[in-house]
N, C-alpha and C positions, 0 to 999 in steps of 0.2 A: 730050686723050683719056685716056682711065680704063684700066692694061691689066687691073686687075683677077683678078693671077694667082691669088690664094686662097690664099698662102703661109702657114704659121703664125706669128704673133708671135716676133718676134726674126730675122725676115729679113732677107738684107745685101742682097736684088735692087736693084738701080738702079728696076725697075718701079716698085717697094713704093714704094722714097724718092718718085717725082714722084707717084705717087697720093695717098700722105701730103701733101704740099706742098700739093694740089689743094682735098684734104677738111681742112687747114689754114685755107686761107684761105676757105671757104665757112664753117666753125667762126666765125670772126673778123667778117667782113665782110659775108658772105650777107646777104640779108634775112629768110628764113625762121629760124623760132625751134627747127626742126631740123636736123640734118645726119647724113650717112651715112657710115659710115665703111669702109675697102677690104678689111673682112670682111662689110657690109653690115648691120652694127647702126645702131640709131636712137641718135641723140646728140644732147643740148640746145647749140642754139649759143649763144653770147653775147647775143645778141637776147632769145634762150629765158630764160637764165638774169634779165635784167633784168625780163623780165615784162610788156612793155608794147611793141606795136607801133603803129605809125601807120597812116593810110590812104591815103601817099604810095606811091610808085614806092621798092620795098626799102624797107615799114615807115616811110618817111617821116612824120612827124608834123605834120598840116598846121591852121592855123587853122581857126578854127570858119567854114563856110557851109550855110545850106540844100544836102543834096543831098547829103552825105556819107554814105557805107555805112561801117560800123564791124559787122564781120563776129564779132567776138568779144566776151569781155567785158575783154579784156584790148586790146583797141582804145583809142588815145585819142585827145584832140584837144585843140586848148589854144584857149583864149577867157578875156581879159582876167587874163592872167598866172597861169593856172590851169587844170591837165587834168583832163578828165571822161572817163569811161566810161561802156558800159552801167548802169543800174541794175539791179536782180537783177527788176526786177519788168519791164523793157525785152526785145520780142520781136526775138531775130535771125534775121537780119542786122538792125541800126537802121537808118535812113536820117533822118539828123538834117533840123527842118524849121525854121519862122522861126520858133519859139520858142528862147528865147535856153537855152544851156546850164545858166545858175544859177538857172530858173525851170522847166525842161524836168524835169518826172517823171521823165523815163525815162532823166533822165544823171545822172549825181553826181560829187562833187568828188572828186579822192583827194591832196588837200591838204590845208593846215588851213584851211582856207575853212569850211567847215562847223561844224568846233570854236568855230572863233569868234564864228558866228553864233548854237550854241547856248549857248556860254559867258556871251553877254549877254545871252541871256533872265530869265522871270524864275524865281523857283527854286520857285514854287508851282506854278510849271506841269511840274516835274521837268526845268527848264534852269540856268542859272545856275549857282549854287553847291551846285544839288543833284548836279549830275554830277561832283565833285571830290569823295574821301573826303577826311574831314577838315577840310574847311573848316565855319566856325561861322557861324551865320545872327544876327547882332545887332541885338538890340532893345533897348528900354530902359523898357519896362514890360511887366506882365503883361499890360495891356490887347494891348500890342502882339502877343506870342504867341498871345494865345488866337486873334485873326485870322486866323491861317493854318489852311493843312487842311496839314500837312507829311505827308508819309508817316516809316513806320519807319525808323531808322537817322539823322532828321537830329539834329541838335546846334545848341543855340539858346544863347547867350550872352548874359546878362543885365546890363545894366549900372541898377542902379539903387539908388544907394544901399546901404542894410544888408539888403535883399530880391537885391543882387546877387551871381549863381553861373554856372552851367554846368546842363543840361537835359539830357536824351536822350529820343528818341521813343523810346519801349519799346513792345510788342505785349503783347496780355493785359488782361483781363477789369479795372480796377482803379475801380470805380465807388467802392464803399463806400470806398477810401482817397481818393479825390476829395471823395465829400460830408462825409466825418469834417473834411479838412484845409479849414476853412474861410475860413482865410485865406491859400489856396494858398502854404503856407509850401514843399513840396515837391511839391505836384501840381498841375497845370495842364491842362485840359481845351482841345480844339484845335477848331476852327470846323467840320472833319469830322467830330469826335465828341465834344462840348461833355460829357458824361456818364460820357467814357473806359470806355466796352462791349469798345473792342476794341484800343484804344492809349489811350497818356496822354503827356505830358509829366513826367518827372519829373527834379527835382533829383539832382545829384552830390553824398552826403556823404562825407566824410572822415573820419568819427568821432562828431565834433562835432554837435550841434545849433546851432540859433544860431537866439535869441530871435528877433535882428531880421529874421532871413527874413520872419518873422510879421507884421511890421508896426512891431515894437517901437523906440523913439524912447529912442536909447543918450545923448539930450541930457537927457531927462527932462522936457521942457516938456509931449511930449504923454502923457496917459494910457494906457499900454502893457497896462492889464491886460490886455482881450482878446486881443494878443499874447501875450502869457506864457501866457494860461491857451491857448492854442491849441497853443503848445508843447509845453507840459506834458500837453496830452491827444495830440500825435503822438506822446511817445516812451511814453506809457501805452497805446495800441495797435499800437506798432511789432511788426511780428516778424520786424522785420531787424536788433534786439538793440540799437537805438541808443534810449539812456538816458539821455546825457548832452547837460545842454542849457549852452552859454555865454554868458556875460555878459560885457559889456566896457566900460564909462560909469556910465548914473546911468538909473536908472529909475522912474519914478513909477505907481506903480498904488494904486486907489481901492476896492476889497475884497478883502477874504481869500482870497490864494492857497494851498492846499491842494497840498502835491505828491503827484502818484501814487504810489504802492509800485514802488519800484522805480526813479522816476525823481531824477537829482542836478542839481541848479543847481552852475555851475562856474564862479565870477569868474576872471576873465582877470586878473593884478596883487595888489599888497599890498593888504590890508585893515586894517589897524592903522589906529586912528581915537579919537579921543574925541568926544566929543558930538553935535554933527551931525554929523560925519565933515567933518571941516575940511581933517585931516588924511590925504591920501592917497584908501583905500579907493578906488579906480578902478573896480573893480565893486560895485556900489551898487542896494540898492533902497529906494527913497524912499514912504514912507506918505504918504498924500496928508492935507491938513489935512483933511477931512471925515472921514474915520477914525476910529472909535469900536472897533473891535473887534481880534483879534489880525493880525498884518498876514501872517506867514509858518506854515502851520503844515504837520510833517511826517508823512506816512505810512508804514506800513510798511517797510523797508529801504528807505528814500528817506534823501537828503543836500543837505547843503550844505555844499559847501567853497568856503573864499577869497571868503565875502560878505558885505556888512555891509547891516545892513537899520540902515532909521533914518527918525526921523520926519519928515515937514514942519512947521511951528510950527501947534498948535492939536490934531493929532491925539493920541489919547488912547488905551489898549486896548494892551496887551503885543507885545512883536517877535517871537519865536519860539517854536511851540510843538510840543512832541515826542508826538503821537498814535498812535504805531505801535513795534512792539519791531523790536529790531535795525536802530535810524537811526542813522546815522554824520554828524557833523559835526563840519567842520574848518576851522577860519581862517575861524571866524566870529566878527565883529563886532555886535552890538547894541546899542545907543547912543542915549539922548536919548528914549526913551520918554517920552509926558505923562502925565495922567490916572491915574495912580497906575500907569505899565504897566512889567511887570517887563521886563529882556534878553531871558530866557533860560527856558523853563519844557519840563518834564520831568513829564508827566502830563495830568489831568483837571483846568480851573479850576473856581472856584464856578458858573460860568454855564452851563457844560457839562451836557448830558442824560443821559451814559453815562460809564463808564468806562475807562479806556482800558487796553490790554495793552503799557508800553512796557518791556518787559524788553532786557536786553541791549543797552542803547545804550550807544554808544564817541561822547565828546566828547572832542575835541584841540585845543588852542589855539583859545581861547574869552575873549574881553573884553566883558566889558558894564560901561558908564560912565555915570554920569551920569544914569541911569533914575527917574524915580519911585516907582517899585517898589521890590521887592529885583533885586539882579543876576543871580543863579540862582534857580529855586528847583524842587529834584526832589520829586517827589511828588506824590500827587494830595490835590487839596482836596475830594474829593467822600469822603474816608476820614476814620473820627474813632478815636481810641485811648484805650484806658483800660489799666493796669497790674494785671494777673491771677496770682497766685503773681509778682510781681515781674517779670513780661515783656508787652511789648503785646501787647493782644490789639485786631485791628480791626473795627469794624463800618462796611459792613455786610458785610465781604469782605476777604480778608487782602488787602493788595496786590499788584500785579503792575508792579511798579518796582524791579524787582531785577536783580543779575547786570551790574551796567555800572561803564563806566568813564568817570571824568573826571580827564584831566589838562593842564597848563598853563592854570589861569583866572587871570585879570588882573579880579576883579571892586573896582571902585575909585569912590566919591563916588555911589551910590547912595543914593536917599531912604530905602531899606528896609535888607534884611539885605543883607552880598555874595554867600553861600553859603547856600542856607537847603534842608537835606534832610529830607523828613517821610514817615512809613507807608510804609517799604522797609526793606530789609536784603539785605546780602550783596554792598553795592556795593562801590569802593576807587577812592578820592581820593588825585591828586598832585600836588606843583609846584602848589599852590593860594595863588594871592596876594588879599586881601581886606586894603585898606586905606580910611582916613575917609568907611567907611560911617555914616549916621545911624543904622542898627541895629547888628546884631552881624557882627563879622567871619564867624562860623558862624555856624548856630543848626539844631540835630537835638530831633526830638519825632517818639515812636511810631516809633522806629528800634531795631534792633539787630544786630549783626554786622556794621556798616560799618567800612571800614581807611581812616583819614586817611597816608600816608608825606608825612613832612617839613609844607610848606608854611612862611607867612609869612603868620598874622594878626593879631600884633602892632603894628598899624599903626595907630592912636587912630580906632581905631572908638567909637562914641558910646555902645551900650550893656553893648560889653563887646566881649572877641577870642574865645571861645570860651563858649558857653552847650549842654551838652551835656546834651539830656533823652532821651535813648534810653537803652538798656540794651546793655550788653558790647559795647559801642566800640569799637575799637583804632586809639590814636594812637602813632604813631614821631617821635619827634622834633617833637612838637608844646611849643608856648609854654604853659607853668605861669604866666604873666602875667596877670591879670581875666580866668582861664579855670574853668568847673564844669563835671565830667567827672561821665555824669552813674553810675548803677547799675552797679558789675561792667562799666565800662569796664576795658580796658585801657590805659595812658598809660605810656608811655617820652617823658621830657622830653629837651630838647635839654638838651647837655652845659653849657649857661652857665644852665642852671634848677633851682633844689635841692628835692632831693625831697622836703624838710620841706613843701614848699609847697601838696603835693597833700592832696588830704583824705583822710579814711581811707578814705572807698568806693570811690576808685580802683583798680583792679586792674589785677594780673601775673594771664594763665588761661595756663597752660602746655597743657593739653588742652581742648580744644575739644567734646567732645562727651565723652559718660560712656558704656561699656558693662561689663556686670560688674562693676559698683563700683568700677571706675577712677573715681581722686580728680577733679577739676579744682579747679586751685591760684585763688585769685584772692586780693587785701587781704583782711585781717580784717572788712573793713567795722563798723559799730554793734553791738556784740552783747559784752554784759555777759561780761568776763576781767575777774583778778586784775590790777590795774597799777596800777602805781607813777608811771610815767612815761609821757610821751609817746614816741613812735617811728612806724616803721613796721613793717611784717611780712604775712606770706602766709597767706594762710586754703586750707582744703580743704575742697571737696564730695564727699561721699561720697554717689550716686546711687545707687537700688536697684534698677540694672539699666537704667534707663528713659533717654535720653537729652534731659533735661531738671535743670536745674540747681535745687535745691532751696531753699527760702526763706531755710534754716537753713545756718550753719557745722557742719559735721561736728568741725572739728578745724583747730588755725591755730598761726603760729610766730612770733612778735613779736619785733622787738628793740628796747631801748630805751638809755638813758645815764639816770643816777642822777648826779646834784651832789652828791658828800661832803665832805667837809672834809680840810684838811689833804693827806698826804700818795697820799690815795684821792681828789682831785679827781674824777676819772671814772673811775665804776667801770658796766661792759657787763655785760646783761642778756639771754640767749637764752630766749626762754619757750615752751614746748612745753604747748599746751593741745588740750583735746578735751571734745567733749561728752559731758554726765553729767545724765540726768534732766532732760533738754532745759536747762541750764544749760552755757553756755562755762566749765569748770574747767580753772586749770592741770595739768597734770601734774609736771612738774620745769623748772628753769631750769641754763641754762648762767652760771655767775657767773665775772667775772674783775674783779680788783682790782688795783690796782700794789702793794701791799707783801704780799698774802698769796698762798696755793697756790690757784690756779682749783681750780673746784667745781662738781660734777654736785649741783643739790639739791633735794628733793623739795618739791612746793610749799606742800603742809600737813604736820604734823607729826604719824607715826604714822597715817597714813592707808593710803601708798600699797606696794603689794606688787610686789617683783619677780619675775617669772615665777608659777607657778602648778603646780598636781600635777598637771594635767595638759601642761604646757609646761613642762619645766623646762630650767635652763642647765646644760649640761654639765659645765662648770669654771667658778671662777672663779680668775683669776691676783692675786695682793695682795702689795705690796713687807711686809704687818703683817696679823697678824690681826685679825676684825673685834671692833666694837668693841659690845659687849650694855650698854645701860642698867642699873644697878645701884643707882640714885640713890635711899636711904630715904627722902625724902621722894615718891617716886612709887611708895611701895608699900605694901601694910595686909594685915590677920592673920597678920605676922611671926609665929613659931613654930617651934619645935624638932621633928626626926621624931619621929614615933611609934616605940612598940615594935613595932607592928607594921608599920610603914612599913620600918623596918628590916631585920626580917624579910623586907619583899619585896623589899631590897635587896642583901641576902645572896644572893638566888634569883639576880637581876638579875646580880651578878657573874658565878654560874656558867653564865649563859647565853651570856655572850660566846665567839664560835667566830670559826673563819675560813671565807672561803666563795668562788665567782667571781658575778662579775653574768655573766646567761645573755648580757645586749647587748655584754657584750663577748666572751663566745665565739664570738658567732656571727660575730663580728666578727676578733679573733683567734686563733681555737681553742685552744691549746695554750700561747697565749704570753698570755693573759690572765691578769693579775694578781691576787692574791690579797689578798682585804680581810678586816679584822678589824669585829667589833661582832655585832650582834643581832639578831633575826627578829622583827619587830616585835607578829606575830601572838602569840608567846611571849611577850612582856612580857605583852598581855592577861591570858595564862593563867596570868602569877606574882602578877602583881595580885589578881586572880579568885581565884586559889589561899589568899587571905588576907582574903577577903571584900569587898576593895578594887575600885574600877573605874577601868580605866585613863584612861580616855577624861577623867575628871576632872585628872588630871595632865597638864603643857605638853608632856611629854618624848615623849606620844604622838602623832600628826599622822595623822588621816585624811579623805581629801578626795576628793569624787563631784563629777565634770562631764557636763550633757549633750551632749547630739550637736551638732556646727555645722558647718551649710551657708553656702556662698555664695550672691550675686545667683541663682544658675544653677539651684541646687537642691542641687549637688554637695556631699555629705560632704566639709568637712576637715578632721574629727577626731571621730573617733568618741566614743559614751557610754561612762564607765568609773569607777573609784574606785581610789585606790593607800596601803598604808599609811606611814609615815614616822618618824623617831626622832628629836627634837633632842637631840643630842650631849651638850653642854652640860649640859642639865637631867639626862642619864640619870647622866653621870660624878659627876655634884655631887650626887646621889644615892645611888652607890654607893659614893664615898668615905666620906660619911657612916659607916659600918661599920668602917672602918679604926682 
């Protein structure tokens, strides 16, 4: 019995303890899934807490027969090693009939009974391995995917060869990237919506493109082109920024592949190869022998790195050609071209309708071998040049092959030139190797302002190592060996080549462009000087403001060596020339001799004046006074003064005063020095005074210059006239009288 005193928690009653005991074991053992306890709260028993009662005597759990009540949904029953319950859609009380439990609607398993059965389904019908995240549905051709109607979310696993990846059902409108990609290189259309309106199938990439998704046969037996060109138009409409496509074998395709703007071919492996590519090159594209035309050619910021294109036997028409400015190629091979076809081309060919814009293109290690062609060759053939005031001028359009780089070419055993640059300027070549080529190691025409640093063409090329016909070149360390450099290049030879060997038109241009009659230095080039000898030496252009270099030497500096005898075997010559009446005349030379005193000396004799009345020299310092010709056989109407010469010699005396020059007081004020001599306007007027005129005698000097401007306009030296006294003559005059 219950005594049920109502005591508050923490009671010692003996009552409390057997009630507790009571409502203990009803907790425990009871049948029912609640229990009361001896403040008369509700409380789950054990029963309660497991969740599941039977429909025995105390929740007994009895086998399945017709005729059981199952009053809850938490009732069970067991049949054939498996308990069921109500189903949610089963009206209680149930009263199970002869339909068996694992076929009875209205019961369900709460085992794994059911998992299992849906587990084996099939997964189109959203069983199987559709109800596991993560699990991959694997096929092994495209045919086989498009089969299915899969919903969003499955993941399909491709095994098939170089088409094989990884899939996702995606949601979203993707028709137009369905019918573009037409060789389901990454989209796949599903049996539920073969046109992907409202899902699609697409590929997992990683970065990479990859040819063979496409179809492409990395053996090279079958003809891949449609492959590659399928490629090459997904990453030309991608706008999920993937631009790169790889290569990894041998590929043969059958017409002119065109890369988009924008997209790069990427060989997997070295490319270093000669001829056919015998040698290595592991990403390879192979011209098919029916091939008449260019095999690779590039557009706009498009590439190729680490590929060797090359021919099959028979095909004929050039490997690569650069149609677009700013293309980037690197570790590329081209090799074994037929039909007269070059490696490597950079421009417009003869066959071509238009022009091309390829400025700014960067080539990095680059071999072309064994071509028919030349090995390189930049420039467009659709340009012709002719030399205008000594600089190309091109028709029908100045080019637009400018602003790039080449460096590291290996061009070697072509039929044509190695190197062959035409109608550009302003590019700069490096690490250029051009050996037994059947043309020229180089070869420039309708070029100017191109920079060769270093190279190696010395190499028994057949019609020379350098044939240089552009104008103002600049080579660093190039080979003075069967080389012609061509107008107002620049040439610095390597240190083992003497620079007698260059010609005279070669040039040193220290400035590059002229403003304000800034000089630009270049060689003397052809142009009629005084000389004795052979040498070298620096010429100057004096521009009139215009930033163009003039046909003419303004003015040049020669040095030569003189073969003398004896103890002057070699006597150095500095010559200082400028032009005079459109004629190169020397000015003075620097002379030096081993047994005499070096010598400043003018170039003709009695010609040349130092400084001027309006430019004079301030001082001159002299270990000796100067030295006046005196020689009677270079002088005529010798005669004795007059009486009246005399006369104005006497005057001449008394004019001598002492005075300051004003420039130096303005200069020193007070501490300015006091000079002796004469006013030269006075002499006039002692002369004059005697019916005499001065201006007839040496001992008077007066001289009128006009105004001179620079390029700019600017005055630098104004118009003026100043009078003057030779010493000399005046003294040797007035002693007379003595």
């Amino acid at each position: 019995m219950a005594f049920n005193t109502g005591n508050p928690i923490g009671s010692t009653d003996a009552r409390d303890l057997s009630d507790n005991a009571q409502n203990f074991d009803q907790a425990i053992n009871g049948p029912s899934t609640t229990w009361d306890d001896r403040l008369g709260n509700a409380r789950v028993s054990l029963r309660g807490q497991i969740g599941y009662t039977g429909t025995g005597t105390d929740g007994a759990i009895e086998s399945y027969t017709a005729g059981l009540v199952l009053p809850g949904y938490n009732t069970i029953i067991l049949y054939s090693g498996e308990f069921y319950r109500p189903s949610a859609s089963a009206t209680l009380p149930y009263t199970t009939t002869a339909t068996l439990p694992d076929v009875d609607s209205n019961l369900v398993s709460i085992g794994d009974a059911n998992l299992r059965q849906d587990l084996s389904g099939d997964p189109a019908d959203g069983l199987g391995a559709a109800l596991v995240n993560g699990v991959v549905i694997r096929v092994t051709s495209i045919a086989a995917m498009e089969a299915y109607s899969a919903p969003v979310g499955y993941v399909f696993s491709l095994n098939a060869g170089g088409r094989s990846g990884v899939f996702d059902v995606v949601a979203g409108d993707f028709s137009a990237e369905l019918a573009a990609d037409t060789e389901n290189g990454v989209y796949i259309g599903l049996s539920d919506d073969t046109t992907a309106t409202t899902k699609v199938c697409r590929r997992r990439i990683d970065g990479f493109v990859k040819a063979d998704w496409f179809g492409a046969d990395r053996l090279g037996v079958i003809d891949s082109t449609t492959a590659i060109e399928a490629a090459n138009e997904f990453c030309n409409g991608s706008t999920s920024g993937y631009k790169t496509i790889l290569f990894a074998g041998e590929y043969l395709f059958s017409s002119t592949i065109t890369l988009n703007r924008g997209v790069v071919f990427l060989g997997d492996g070295n490319t270093a190869a000669f001829g056919g590519g015998g040698e290595g090159s592991p990403a390879r594209l192979i011209k098919a022998a029916s091939m008449t035309s260019v095999g690779i050619r590039v557009d706009k910021r498009a590439g190729l790195h680490n590929i060797g294109v090359f021919d099959e036997s028979g095909a004929s028409g050039g490997g690569v050609q650069v149609i677009g400015n700013y293309v980037s190629l690197k570790g590329l091979t081209s090799n074994g071209h037929g039909g007269g076809g070059f490696g490597l081309k950079v421009g417009a060919i003869s066959s071509d309708a238009v022009d091309f814009n390829t400025n700014g293109f960067y080539l990095e290690d680059i071999t072309t071998a064994k071509n028919t062609g030349d090995g390189v060759s930049i420039g467009s053939d659709l340009i012709t040049s002719t030399l205008v005031g000594g600089f190309p001028s091109w028709t029908p359009n100045p080019p637009d092959c400018n602003a790039g780089i080449l460096t590291k070419l290996d061009a070697r055993e072509n039929d044509g030139t190695g190197l062959k640059v035409i109608n550009c300027f302003f590019n700069v070549f490096s690490m250029i190797h051009c050996e037994v080529n059947s043309g020229y190691g180089l070869y420039t025409e309708g070029t100017r302002d191109l920079t060769f640093i270093g190279g190696d063409f010395e190499e028994s090329n057949t019609l020379g190592n350098i044939e240089d016909l552009g104008v103002g070149n600049n080579f660093f360390g190039a080979t003075a060996i069967d080389a012609n450099f061509g107008s107002r290049s620049n040439v610095f030879t390597r240190s083992s080549a003497s620079i007698y060997d260059l010609e005279a038109k070669s040039s040193l241009r220290g400035v590059k462009s002229a403003g304000a009659g800034a000089p630009i230095v270049t060689t003397t080039e052809n142009q009629a000087i005084k000389s004795a000898g052979s040498g070298v030496g620096f010429g100057f252009y004096a521009p009139d403001g215009g930033n163009s270099i003039p046909a003419k030497l303004s003015g040049s500096i020669t040095v030569e060596q003189r073969s003398g005898g004896g103890a002057d075997a070699n006597t150095y010559y500095m010559h200082f020339n400028t032009r005079r009446n459109d004629v190169m005349e020397r000015a003075f030379s620097i002379v030096t001799k081993t047994t005499s005193t070096p010598s400043i000396n003018a170039a003709d004799d009695d010609v040349w004046e130092l400084g001027n009345a309006g430019l004079r020299w301030k001082e001159v310092f002299s270990a000796t006074g100067t030295i006046n010709t005196s020689d009677g056989r270079e002088k005529t109407d010798v005669k004795p003064l007059s009486e009246i010469e005399k006369s104005v010699a006497v005057k001449l005396k008394g004019l001598i005063k002492t005075f300051k020059m004003k420039s130096a007081v303005e200069e020193k004020g007070e501490d300015a020095r006091i000079h002796a001599g004469v006013i030269a306007q006075e002499v006039v007027d002692a002369f004059s005074s005697e019916g005499l005129d001065a201006y007839d005698y040496a001992m008077l000097c007066y001289n009128e210059w006009e105004e001179e401007v620079d390029a700019d306009g600017n005055i630098t030296m104004e118009a003026g006239n100043r009078y003057g006294i030779r010493y000399d003559q005046l003294l040797a005059f007035v002693i007379s009288t003595l």
